[in-house]
C-alpha positions, 0 to 999 in steps of 0.5 A: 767377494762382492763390493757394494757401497754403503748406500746399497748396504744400508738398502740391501742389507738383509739379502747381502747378510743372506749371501754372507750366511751361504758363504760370500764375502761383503766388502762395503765401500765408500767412495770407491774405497774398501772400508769393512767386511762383512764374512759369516761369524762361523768363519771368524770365530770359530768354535772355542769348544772345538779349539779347546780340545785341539789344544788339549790334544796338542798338549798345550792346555791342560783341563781342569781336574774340577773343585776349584770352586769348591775349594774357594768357597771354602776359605772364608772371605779377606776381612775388610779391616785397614790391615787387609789393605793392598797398600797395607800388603806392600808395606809388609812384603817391603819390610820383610825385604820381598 
């Protein structure tokens, strides 16, 4: 890990992101004091595909069988007349006792 001041990252920055992207870690301090890290982005967000399929072998998630999109397209549009309300709604769950 190398710890650089922010003067030397403002000046340097393009050989520090170099280091960063062959794996070295870049704190940036200032007055002596570690203020942020610069790390590879392959490191700190990793491959939201490849974390999908590890959860689904798990058995945590379970994909989609597909037509979701299909189906609400299919159903036509909420109106837009006073009683397609949210309010509208709450007043007819609570007299209705939900």
């Amino acid at each position: 890990m190398r710890i650089v001041s922010i003067t030397e990252a403002k000046e340097r920055l393009s050989a520090l992101l170099d280091q960063v992207a062959a794996g070295e870690d870049v704190v940036i301090a200032q007055r002596g004091l570690p203020v942020a890290r610069i790390v590879a982005v392959s490191r700190s967000y990793p491959d939201p595909q490849g974390r999908a399929e590890r959860l689904e072998r798990a058995g945590v998630l379970t994909p989609s069988r597909g037509g979701s999109l299909e189906i609400l397209l299919s159903h036509p549009p909420v109106g837009t007349s006073k009683e397609a309300g949210v309010l509208h709604a709450l007043l007819d769950e609570r007299a209705e006792g939900r």
